[in-house]
N, C-alpha and C positions, 0 to 999 in steps of 0.2 A: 564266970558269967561276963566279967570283964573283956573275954577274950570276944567271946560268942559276938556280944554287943559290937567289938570292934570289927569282929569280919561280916557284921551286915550291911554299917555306916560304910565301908569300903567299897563297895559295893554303888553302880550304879545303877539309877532309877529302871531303867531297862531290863538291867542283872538281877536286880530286887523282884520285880514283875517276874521273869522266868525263873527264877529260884521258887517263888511262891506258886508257880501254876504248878512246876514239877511236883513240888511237896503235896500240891495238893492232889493228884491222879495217885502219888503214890499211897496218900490217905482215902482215898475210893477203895484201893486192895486191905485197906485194913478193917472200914467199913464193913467192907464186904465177909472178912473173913468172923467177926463182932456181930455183924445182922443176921449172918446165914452160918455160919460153922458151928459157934457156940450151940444157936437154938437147936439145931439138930443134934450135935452133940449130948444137948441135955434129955432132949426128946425119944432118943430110939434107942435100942437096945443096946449093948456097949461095944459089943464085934462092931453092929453095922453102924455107928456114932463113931466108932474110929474111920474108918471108910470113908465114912460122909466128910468128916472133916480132913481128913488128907484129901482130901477130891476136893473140897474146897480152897485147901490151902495151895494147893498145886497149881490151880487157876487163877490163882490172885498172886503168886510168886510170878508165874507166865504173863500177867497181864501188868505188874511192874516192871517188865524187862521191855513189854512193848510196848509201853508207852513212851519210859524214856529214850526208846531209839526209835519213835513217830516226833517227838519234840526235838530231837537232833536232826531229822531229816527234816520237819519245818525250819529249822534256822538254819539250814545249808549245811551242816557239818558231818551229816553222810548221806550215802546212797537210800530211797524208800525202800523199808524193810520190807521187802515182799514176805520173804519167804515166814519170816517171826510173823507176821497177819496172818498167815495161813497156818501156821499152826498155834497161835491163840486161837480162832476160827475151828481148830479139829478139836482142841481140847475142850472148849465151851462145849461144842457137838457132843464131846464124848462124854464130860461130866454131866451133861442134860438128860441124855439117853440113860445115863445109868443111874441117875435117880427114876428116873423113871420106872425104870424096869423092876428096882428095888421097891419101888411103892407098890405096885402091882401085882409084885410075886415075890418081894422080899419074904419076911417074919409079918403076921397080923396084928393090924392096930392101928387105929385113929391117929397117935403118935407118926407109928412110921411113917405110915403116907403125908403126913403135914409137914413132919423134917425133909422128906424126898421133895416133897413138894414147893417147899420154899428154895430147896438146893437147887431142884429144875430150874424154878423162873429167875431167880437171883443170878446164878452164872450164866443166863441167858442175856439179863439186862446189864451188868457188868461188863459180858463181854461186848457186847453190839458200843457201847460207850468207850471201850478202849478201843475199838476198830477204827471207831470214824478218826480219831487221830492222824490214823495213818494214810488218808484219803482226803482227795482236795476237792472232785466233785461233790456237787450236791445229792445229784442222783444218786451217786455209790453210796452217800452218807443215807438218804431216805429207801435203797433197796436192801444195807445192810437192815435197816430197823423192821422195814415191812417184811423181810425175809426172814428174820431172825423169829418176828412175831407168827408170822405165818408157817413158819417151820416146827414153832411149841405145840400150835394146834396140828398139824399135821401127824406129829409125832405122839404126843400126846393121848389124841383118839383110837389108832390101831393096836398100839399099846395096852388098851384095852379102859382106859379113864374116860369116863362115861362124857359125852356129846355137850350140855353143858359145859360143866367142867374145864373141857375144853377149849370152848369158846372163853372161858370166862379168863382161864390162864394167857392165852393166847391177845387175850387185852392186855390185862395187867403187864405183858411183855413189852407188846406193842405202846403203852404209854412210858412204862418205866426206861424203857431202851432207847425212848424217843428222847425224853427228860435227858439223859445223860449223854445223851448223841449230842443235842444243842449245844450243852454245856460243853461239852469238849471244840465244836466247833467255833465257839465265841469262845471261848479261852486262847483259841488260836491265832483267831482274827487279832482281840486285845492284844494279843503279844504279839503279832504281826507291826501292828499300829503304834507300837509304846518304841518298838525297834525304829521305826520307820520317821517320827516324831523326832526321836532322838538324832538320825543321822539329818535329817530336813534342820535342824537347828546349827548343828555344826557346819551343812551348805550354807546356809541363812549370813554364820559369822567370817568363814569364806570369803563370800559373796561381798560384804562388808568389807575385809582385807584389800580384795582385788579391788572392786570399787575404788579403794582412796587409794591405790596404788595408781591407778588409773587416772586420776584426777590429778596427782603432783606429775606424773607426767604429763597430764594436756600444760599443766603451768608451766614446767620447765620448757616443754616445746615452745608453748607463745613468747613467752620471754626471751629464749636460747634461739629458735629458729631465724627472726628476723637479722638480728645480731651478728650471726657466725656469716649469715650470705651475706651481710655488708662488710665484714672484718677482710672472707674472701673475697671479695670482690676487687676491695680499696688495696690489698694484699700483694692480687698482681698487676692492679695497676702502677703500685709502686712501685715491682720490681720492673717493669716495663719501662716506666720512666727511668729510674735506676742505671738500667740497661741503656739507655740515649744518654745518660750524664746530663739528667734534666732536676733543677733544684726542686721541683715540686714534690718529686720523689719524699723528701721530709716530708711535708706538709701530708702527703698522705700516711705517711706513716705516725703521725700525732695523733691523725683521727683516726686511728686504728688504736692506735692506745689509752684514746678517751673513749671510743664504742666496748674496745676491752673490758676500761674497768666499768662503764655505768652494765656492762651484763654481768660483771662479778655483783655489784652493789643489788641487783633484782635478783639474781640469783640469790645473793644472803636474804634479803627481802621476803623471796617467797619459801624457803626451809626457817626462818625463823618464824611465818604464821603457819606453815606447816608443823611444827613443833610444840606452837605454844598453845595451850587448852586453856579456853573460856573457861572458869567453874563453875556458874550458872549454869551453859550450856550442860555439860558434863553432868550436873548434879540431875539436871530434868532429862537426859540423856540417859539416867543413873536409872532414875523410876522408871520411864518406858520400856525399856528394854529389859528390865526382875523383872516386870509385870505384865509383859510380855511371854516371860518366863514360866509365868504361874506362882512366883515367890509372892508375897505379901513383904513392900518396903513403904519404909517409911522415912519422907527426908524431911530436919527440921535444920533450921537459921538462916541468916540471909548473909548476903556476900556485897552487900551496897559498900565503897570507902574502900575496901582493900585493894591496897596496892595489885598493880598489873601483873608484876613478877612474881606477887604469894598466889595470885588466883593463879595462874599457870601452873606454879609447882604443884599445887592442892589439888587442881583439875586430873593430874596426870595419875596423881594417888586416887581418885576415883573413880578413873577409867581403868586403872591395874586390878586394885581392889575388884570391881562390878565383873573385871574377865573372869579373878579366881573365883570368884561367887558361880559362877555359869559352871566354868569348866574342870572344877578340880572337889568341885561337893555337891552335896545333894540337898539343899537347902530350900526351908520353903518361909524362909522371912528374913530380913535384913534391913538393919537402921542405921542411916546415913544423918550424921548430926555435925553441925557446923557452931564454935562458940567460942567465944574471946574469955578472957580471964589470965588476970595477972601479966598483962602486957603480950600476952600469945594470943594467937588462934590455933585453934586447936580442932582436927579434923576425924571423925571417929567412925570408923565403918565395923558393925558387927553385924555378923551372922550366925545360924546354926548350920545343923548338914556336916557337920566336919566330919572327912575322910582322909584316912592315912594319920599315920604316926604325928605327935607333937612335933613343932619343928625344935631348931638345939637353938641354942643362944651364941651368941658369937663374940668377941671379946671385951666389946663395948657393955655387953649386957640387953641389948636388944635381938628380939626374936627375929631368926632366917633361916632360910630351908632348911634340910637336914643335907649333908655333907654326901654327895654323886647325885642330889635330884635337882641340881640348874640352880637355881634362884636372881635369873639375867633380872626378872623381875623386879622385884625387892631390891636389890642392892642398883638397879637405874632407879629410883624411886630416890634411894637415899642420896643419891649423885646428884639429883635435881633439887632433893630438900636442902644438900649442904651448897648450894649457889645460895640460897637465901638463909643459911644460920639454921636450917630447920631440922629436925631428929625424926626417928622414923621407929615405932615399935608396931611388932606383927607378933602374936602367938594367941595361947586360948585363952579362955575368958570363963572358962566355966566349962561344964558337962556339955560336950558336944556343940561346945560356942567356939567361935573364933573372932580376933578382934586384930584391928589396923589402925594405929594412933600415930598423927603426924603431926607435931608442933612446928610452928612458925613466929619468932617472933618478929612483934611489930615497932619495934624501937628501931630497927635496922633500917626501914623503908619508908619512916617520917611517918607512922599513921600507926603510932599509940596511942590516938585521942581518940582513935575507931572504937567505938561501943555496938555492943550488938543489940 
């Protein structure tokens, strides 16, 4: 069970969604074989109760084959099954017609005709609900129903099942085959949507990337651009002087060496506020964006007093933390808690959702990836907690929890008298 449990949680929201619509057409063919094979089975004589039920079972084997390659050709991963539609399509026909023909001139009896009878309209409504599957128009989806319904009556009458009767099956199709046409085309839709959602999120964070990539480069251009046209400029007017054996040649070349360094000093200027994370920012950064998510978080303490350099290293652990939350589980709560004690602060992100194996422990004793799966993450986390004295554990916390504890102490940075 252990296992089962684990290869669901592995499993994305998405994967979750179309594993469950599959399971569930493929529990329509059992339905089917449970609501109409048994009762006739029990009902007719035992020749034709075998019959009935191999005709049933044969139809519902046929109509789990085409469903799940009508679900493969919705999600792009083969060609529309033509040709499997059309012959679920001939075997519905044919198992229909041949109940019929057995109610009418099988073996005599109230029995039979209600097992045939149930066998006609049931793989009629069965199959018109695994058809639409395979069909994207609406029309096709509403002339398989009205035809399928229109064809029990059709059939049904000449056959010799009296004119009522008729009519009366010939609804019962037409609502039953309707009911299940729906359901298959909004199960489609849903997983259409849950795919679609899913990859809009990951453009979404993208978009984000590019963005701030974008941005440190407008910085470095404004800072860089003016800079480098006066370095060249002043550059060859020195050698031009140079070239005359004219003394000012120095002089330009000094302020080329003072424009030099004041664009090194902006330059370090603007990658060390590129680098460094507000935690305030970050934390309310932290909520917006889970709850954006559709997770349920919760952030508690405040960051008033701490040092510049703990909020930055802390900030970066909340912004690593909040990606793996997003992109690596399926989590639908997370609590962001901030708290002093015994001269630390102490910074704690858990969640549930966890997917994929426990990570391993590494020689210090703190939790990190598991050995071929990266962990560039975690271990730059830890590279910024040890600038300021600070530890760094990651692993689970419980059944399907997972937990990020950063200590930082505050003796280091002159604000151990910080109380939270």
């Amino acid at each position: 069970m252990r296992g089962a449990g684990g290869w669901w949680r592995r499993k994305s929201t998405p994967a979750k969604v179309e594993t469950y619509t599959r399971w569930s057409f493929h529990f329509f063919s059992v339905i089917e074989v449970l609501s109409i094979g048994l009762p006739a089975f029990a009902q007719a004589e035992t020749g034709l109760a075998v019959w009935l039920m191999l005709a049933v079972c044969g139809h519902a084997g046929v109509s789990v084959v085409t469903a799940s390659r009508a679900l493969d050709w919705t999600r792009g991963q083969r060609e529309q099954p033509v040709r499997l539609l059309w012959v679920c399509a001939c075997v519905t026909a044919a198992v229909a017609v041949a109940a019929v023909v057995l109610a009418e001139h099988g073996p005599d009896g109230a029995d039979t005709e209600a097992a045939a009878g149930a066998v006609f309209g049931g793989v009629l409504v069965f199959g018109a609900g695994t058809l639409a599957l395979g069909v994207r128009d609406r029309r096709r989806v509403l002339a398989i129903v009205g035809g399928f319904a229109a064809g029990a009556g059709a059939v049904a009458w000449p056959l010799g099942m009296p004119g009522p009767a008729a009519a009366a099956i010939a609804l019962v199709v037409l609502l039953g085959s309707a009911f299940l046409a729906f359901t298959s085309v909004f199960s489609v839709w849903l997983l259409k949507a849950v795919y679609e959602l899913d990859a809009a999120r990951e453009t979404r964070a993208r978009l984000a990337v590019a963005e701030e990539r974008l941005r440190f480069g407008r910085d470095l251009h404004d800072v860089l651009g003016r800079n480098l046209a006066v370095i060249a400029l002043k550059s060859e007017l020195a050698v031009q002087l140079a070239r005359r054996e004219r003394p000012e040649a120095v002089e330009q070349m000094v302020e080329v060496q003072r424009i030099a360094q004041e664009s090194q000093r902006e330059v370090r200027d603007v990658v060390r506020g590129y680098r460094e994370a507000d935690l305030g920012a970050e934390l309310a950064g932290a909520r917006g964006v889970l709850t954006a998510a559709g997770i349920d978080c919760e952030v508690t303490g405040e960051t008033d007093g701490l040092p510049g350099e703990v909020q930055s290293a802390l900030g970066w652990v909340v912004r690593e933390a909040t990606t793996n939350v997003l992109r690596h589980g399926d989590a639908g709560r997370c609590a962001v808690g901030l708290r002093m004690t015994e001269g630390h602060v102490v910074l704690t992100v858990e969640n549930d959702g966890v997917a994929g194996p426990a990570p391993e422990r590494d020689g210090s004793g703190q939790a990190g990836p598991a050995p071929g799966r990266g962990g560039s993450g975690l271990a730059g986390l830890r590279e910024r907690l040890a600038a300021v004295d600070g530890t760094l554990e990651a692993g689970p916390a419980g059944k399907n929890e997972f937990r990020v504890v950063a200590r930082v102490p505050l003796a280091r940075s002159g604000a151990s008298g910080v109380t939270a």
